[in-house]
C-alpha positions in Angstrom: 118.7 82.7 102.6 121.0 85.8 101.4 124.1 83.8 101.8 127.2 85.7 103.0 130.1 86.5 100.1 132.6 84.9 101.7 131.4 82.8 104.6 132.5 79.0 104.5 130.8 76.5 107.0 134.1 76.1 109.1 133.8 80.5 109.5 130.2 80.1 110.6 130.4 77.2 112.7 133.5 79.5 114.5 131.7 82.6 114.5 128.4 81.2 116.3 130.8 80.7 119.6 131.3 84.4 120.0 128.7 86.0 118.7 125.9 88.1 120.5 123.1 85.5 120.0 120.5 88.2 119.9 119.6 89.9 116.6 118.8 93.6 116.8 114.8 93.1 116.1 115.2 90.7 119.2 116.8 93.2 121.3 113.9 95.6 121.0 111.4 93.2 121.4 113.5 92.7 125.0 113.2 96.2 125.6 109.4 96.7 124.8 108.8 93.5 127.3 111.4 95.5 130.1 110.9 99.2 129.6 107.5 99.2 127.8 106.9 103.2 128.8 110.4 104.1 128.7 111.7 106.5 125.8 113.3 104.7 123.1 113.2 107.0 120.4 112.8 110.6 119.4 113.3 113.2 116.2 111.7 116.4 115.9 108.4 114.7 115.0 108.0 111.9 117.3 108.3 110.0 120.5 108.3 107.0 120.9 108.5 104.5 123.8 109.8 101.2 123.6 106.6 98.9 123.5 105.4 102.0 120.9 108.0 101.5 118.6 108.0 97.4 118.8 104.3 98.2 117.6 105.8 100.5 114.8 108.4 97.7 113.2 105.9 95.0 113.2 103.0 96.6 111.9 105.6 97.5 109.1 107.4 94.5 108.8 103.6 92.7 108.4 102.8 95.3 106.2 106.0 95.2 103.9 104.9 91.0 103.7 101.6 91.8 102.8 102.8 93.9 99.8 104.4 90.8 98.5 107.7 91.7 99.3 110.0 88.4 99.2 112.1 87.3 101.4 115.8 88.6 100.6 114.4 91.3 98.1 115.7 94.9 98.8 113.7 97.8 99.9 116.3 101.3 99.5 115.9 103.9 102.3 117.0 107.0 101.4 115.9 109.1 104.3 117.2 112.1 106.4 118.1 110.5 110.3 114.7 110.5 111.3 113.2 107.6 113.1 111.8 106.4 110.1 115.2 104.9 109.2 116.4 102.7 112.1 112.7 101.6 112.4 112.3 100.5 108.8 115.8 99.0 109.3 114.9 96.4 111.6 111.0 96.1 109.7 112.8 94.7 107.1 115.5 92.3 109.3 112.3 91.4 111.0 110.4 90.4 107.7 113.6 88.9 105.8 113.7 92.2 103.5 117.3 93.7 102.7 117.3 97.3 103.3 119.6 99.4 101.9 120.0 102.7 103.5 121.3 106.2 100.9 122.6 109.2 101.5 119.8 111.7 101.5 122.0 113.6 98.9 122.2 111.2 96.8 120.7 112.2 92.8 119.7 110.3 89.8 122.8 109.8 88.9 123.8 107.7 92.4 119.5 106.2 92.9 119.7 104.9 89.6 122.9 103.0 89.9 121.9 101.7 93.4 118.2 100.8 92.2 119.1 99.2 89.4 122.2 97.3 90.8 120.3 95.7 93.9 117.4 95.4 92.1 115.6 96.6 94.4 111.9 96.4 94.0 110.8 99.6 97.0 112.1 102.7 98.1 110.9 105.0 100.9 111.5 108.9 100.6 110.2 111.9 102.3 108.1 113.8 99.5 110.2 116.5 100.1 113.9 117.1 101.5 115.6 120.7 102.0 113.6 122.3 99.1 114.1 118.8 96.7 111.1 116.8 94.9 112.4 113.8 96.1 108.9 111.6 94.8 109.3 113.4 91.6 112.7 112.3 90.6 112.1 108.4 91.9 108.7 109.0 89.3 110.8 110.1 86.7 113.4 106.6 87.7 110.5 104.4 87.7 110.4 103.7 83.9 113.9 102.7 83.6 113.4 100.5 86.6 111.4 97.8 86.0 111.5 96.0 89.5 110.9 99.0 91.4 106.9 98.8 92.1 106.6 100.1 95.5 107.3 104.3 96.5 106.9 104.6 100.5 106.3 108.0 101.4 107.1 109.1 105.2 105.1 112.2 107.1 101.6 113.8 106.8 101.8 114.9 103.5 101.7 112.0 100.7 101.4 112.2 97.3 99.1 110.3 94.7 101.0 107.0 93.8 102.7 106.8 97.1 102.6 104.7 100.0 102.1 106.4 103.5 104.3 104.6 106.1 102.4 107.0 108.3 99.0 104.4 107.6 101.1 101.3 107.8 101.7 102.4 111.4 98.6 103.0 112.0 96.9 99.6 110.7 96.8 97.0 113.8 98.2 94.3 111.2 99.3 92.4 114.3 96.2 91.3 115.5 95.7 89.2 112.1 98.6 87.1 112.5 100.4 84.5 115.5 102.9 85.8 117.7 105.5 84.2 115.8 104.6 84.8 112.1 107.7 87.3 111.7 110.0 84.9 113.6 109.8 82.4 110.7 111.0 85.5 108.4 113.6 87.5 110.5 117.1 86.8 109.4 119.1 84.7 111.8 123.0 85.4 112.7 125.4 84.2 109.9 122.2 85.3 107.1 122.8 88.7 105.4 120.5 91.0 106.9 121.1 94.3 105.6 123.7 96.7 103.0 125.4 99.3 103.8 127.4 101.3 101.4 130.9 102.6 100.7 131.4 106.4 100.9 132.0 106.5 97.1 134.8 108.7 97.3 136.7 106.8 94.2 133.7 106.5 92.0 130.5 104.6 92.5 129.8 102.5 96.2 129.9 99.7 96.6 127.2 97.5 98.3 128.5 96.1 101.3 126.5 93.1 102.9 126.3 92.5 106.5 124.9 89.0 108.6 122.6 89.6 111.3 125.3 88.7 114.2 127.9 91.5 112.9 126.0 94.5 114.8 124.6 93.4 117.8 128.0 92.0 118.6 130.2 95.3 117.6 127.2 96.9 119.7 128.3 94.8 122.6 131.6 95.9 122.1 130.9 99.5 121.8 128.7 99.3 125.3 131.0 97.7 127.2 134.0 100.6 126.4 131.5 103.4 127.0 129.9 102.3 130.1 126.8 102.8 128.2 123.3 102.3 130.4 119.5 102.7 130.2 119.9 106.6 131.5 122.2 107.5 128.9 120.6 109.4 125.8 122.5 109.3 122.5 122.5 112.4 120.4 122.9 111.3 116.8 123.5 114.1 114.8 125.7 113.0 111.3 123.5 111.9 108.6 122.4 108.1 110.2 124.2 106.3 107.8 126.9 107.2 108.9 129.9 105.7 111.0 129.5 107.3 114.5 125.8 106.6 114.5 126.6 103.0 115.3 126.7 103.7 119.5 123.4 104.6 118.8 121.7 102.1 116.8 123.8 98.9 117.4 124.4 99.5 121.6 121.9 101.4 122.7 119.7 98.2 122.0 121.8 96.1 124.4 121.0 98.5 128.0 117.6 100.0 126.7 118.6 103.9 126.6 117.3 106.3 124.7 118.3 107.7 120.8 117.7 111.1 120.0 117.7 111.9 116.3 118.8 115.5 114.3 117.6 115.4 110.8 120.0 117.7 109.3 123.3 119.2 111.1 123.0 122.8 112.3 125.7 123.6 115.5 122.8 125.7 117.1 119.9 123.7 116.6 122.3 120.2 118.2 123.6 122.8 120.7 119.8 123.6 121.7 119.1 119.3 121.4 121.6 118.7 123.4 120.1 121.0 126.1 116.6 120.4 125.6 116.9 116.6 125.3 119.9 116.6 128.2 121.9 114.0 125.7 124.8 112.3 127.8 126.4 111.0 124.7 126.9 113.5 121.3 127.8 111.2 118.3 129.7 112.7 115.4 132.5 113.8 113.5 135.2 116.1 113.9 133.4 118.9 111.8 130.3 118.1 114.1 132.8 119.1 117.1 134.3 121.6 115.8 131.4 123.5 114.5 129.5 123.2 117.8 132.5 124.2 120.1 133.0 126.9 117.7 129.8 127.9 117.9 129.6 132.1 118.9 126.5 130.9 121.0 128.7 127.8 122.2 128.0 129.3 125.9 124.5 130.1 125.4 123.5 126.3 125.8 123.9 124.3 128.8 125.6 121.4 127.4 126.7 120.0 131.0 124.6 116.7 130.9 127.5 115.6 127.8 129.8 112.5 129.6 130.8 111.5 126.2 132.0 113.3 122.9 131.3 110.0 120.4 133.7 110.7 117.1 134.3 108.9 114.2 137.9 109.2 113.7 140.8 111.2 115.1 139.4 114.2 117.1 141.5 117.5 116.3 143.6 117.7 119.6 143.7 121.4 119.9 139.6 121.5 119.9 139.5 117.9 122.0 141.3 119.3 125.2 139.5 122.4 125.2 136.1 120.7 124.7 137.4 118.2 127.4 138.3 120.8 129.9 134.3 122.3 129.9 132.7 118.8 130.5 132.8 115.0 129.0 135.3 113.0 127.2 136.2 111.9 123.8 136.2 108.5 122.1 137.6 108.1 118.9 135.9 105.0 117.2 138.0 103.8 113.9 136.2 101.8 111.6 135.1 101.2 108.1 131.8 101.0 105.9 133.4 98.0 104.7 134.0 96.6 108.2 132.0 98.2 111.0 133.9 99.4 113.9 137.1 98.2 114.5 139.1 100.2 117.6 138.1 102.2 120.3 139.2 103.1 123.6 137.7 102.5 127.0 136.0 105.6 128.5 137.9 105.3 131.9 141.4 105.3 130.0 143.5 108.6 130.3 143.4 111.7 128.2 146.5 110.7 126.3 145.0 107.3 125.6 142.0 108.3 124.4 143.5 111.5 122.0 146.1 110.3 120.6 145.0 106.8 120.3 142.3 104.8 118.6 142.5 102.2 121.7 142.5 98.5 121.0 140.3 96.5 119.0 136.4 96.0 119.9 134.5 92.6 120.5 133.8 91.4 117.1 137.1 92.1 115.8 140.8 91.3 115.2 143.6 93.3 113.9 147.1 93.5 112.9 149.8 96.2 111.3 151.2 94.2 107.7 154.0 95.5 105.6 154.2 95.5 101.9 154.7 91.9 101.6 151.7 90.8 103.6 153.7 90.0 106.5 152.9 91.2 109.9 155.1 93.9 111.4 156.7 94.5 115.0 154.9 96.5 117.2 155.8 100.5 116.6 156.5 100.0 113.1 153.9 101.5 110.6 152.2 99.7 108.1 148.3 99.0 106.8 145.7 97.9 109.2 144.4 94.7 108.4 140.7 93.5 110.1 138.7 90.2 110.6 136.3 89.0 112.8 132.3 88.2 113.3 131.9 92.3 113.3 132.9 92.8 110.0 131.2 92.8 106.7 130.6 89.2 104.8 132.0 90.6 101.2 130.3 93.3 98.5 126.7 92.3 97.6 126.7 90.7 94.7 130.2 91.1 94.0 132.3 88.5 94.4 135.6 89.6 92.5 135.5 93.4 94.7 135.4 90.9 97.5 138.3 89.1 96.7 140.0 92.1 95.9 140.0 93.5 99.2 140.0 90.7 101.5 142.0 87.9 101.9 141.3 84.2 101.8 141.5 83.3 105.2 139.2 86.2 106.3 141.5 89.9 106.6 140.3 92.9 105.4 142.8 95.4 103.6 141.9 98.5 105.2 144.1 100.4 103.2 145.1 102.8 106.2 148.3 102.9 107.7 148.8 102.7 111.3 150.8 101.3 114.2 150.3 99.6 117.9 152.2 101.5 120.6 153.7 99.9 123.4 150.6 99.0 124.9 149.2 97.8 122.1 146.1 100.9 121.1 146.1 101.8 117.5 147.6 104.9 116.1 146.5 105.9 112.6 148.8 107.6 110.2 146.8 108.1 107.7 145.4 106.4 103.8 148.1 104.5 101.6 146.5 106.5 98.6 147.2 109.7 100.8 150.7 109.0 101.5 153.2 111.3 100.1 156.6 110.0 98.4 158.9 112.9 98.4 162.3 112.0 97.5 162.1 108.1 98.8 160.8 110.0 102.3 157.4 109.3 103.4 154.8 111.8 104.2 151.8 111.2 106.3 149.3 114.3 105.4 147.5 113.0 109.0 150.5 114.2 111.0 150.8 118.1 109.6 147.0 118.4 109.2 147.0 117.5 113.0 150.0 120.0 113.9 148.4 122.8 111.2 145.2 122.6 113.1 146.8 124.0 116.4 147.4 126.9 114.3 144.6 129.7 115.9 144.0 130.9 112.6 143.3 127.2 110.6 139.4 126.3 110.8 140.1 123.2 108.5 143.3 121.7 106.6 144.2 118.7 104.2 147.6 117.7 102.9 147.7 116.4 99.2 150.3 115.3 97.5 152.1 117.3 94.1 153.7 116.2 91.8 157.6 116.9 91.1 159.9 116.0 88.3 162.6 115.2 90.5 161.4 114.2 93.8 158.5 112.6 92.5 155.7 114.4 94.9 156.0 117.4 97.0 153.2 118.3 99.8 150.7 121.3 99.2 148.5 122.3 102.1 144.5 123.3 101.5 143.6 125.5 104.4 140.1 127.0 105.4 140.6 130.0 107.6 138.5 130.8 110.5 136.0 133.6 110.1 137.7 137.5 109.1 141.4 135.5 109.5 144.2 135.6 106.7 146.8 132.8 106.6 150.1 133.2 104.5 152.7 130.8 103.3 155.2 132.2 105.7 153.3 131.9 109.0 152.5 128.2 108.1 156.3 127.5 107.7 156.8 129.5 111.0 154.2 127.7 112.7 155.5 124.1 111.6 158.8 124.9 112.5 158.2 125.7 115.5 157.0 121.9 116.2 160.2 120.8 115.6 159.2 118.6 112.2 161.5 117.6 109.8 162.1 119.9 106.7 161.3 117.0 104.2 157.2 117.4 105.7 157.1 120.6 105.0 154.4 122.0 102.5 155.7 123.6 99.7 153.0 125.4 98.7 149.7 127.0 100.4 146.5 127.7 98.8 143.2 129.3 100.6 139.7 128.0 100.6 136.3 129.3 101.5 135.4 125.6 102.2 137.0 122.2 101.8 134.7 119.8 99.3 133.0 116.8 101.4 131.9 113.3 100.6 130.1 111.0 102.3 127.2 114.3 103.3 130.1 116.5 105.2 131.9 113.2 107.3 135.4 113.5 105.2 137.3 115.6 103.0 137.5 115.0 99.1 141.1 115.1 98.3 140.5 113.7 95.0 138.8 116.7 94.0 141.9 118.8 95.7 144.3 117.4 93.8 142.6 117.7 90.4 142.3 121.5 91.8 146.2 121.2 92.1 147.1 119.8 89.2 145.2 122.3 87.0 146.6 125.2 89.0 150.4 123.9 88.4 149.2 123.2 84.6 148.5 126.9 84.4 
């Protein structure tokens, strides 16, 4: 058994009271038994109904055994969001194989660390990804990476050396063994069951471990505040490891509806899904949003059969109400790679509820606003977000003094976000500790102008970042992508903020212009670390 970090008996003995008792492999096996011709899954590829894709994860679940994979070993996935990857996800929960999904951007500089520091001994790749030798660069890996003896291969086209997972679909390995082979092997609620990783935005991820209870009861969660049910079909279209891609693979399982997949973001091409698919829930981020409703053939789709706009993260208000106004709300799910999902509001609370909060927490979890000296605050008073509950992460694979770092001994999670409870208790996020600007002993939160900038009808994208000042310490510069054939100047931006009635101290005292802002995490968040090392060797010379 892959024990959890920092589970005690006491925690698991609690947590088996609230849990969803079904693990995710269980839950499609329920559907293949109740909707056995009904759509589960689709990508540009493939369909596949429900009863089809149960035959799918145990032909490669037997498969993966009869390979010689051990129970608890890690098998990396670094795949585009095709169905490949939730599949091959719950293959491996099924046969007690850790799976560690990548970023499909990911080089040999991020593969080798992760390879090497799971040890894992498999990794499935498409041959080829947007003009990359993907099976070439692993090949070149291999040598360094002892433990690494299996290359899976997905699609028609495999190369020598490889493994098709195309063929291990195809082989009926589940007439050679009982009905209950893989039920001796799939991971059981409190047992790690997967990793997931950190967006890297400070250095190297980290490897976060999750049991198999933590999804399907956030998934529970998540389907009960969206009114999600069997005709709903869930547009994924961030890269699947992702944060908003949860609705899709940890609730959909719980009502049976469908998951439509887009391998690689394009507005037009999730503008035509969306219509050709009629998706009634669009999961994303902002950028997702904003580039679609943006779109200049934004009105040449019929987009209609959208009820919900699925975001991870504050959705820009300006964009939010206007996308609201055409058709289908917004949720705004806050949550962490280290956690899971933590807030969200209910789908039937009002438009100021829904914008401008993050709702309350979710099934699973537990939160609460702490100030600097770990106590907790009064309500409407900001401070950092701290998490616990059966939903979150069990600690850092293999890394027991990160986990101790971030988490406390009785089971909260430092979030290191600052936010506040309003009256009614939904969260309100102000933004990252790291991010927060001291100017003068007055406190800057870059969330609140970047929110107010992006009103501006010239501003396509803005971050605030903190510069430094000899005598107030840090001053607040603004990095602002203009929409397309529009100028911005320093003066207009002061206008414009003024004009909101902010306090002079949040002003930005300086402005500079990009083409594009520089993304981590394959285009889901801003790199500020890379803005201010922009900053500070602009102000150096």
């Amino acid at each position: 058994m892959a024990k959890p970090t920092r589970y005690t008996e006491e925690l698991i003995t609690e947590y088996c009271t609230i849990c969803e008792p079904k693990t995710l492999p269980e839950l499609w096996d329920q559907n293949a038994e109740k909707y056995p011709d009904r759509e589960a899954i689709v990508d540009s590829r493939t369909r596949l109904s429900w009863s089809h894709a149960k035959k799918w994860i145990d032909r490669l679940s037997l498969g993966l055994v009869e390979l010689g994979i051990k129970k608890d070993e890690v098998v990396v996935l670094q795949l585009p969001s095709s169905l490949e990857l939730p599949l091959l996800r719950l293959a491996c929960e099924k046969a007690g194989i850790l799976s560690l999904a990548l970023l499909p951007g990911f080089r040999k500089k991020e593969l080798q660390y992760a390879l090497s520091f799971t040890g894992a001994v498999g990794i499935v790749i498409p041959w080829k990804f947007k003009g990359f030798d993907c099976f070439e660069l692993i090949k070149k890996l291999q040598p360094e990476l002892p433990r690494l003896k299996h290359i899976f291969v997905i699609g028609d086209d495999i190369p020598n050396d490889a493994i098709s997972i195309k063929e291990m679909v195809q082989r009926r390995l589940e007439e050679r063994y009982p009905s209950d082979y893989l039920a001796k092997r799939s991971y059981k609620g409190p047992e790690v069951s997967y990793i997931n990783l950190t967006s890297g935005s400070t250095g190297f991820p980290k490897f976060v471990e999750y049991p198999a209870w933590a999804r399907p009861t956030l998934g529970r969660g998540l389907a009960e505040r969206t009114k999600l049910s069997t005709d709903d079909i869930i547009g994924i279209f961030t890269p699947a490891v992702g944060g908003p891609t949860t609705l899709g693979y940890y609730a959909a399982p719980h009502v049976g509806c469908k998951i439509v997949m887009l391998e690689s973001f394009d507005a037009e091409e999730a503008l035509s899904l969306t219509e050709r698919e009629r998706i009634t829930i669009a999961t994303g981020v902002d950028t997702v949003l904003v580039k679609m409703f943006r779109h200049q053939k934004w009105s040449h789709y019929d987009v209609s059969s959208v009820r919900l706009w699925y975001m991870g993260g504050p959705a820009i208000n300006s964009v939010a109400e206007e996308v609201e106004d055409r058709g289908g709300v917004i949720l705004n799910i806050y949550g962490a790679a280290d956690f899971g999902g933590m807030s969200l509001a209910d789908i039937t609370e009002p438009r100021s509820t829904r914008l401008m909060t993050l709702g309350k927490p979710v099934a699973g979890a537990t939160l609460k606003i702490v100030n600097s000296d770990g106590n907790e605050t009064s309500k409407g008073e900001t401070g950092e977000i701290w998490g616990t509950g059966p939903s979150c992460a069990s600690g850092y694979y293999q890394d027991s003094e990160s986990t101790w770092q971030v988490w406390t001994k009785d089971g909260w999670f430092r979030t290191g976000d600052l936010g506040r409870f309003d009256e009614q208790g939904n969260l309100l996020l102000v933004g990252r500790i790291k991010d927060m600007i001291k100017r003068g002993g007055q406190n800057i939160y870059p969330a609140e102008i970047e929110q107010i900038l992006m009103d501006h009808p010239k501003v396509a994208a803005v971050a605030i970042v903190s510069m430094p000042d000899p005598v107030l310490t840090e001053k607040a510069c603004a990095y602002v992508v203009c929409k397309t054939g529009e100028g911005f100047t320093f003066d207009e931006m002061t206008s414009f903020l003024r004009s909101k009635d902010i306090a002079m101290y949040k002003m930005p005292e300086r402005l500079e212009i990009l083409e594009e802002m520089p993304m981590v995490a394959e285009g889901q968040k801003v790199d500020k670390k890379v803005l201010r090392k922009d900053l500070i060797k602009k102000l150096l010379f």
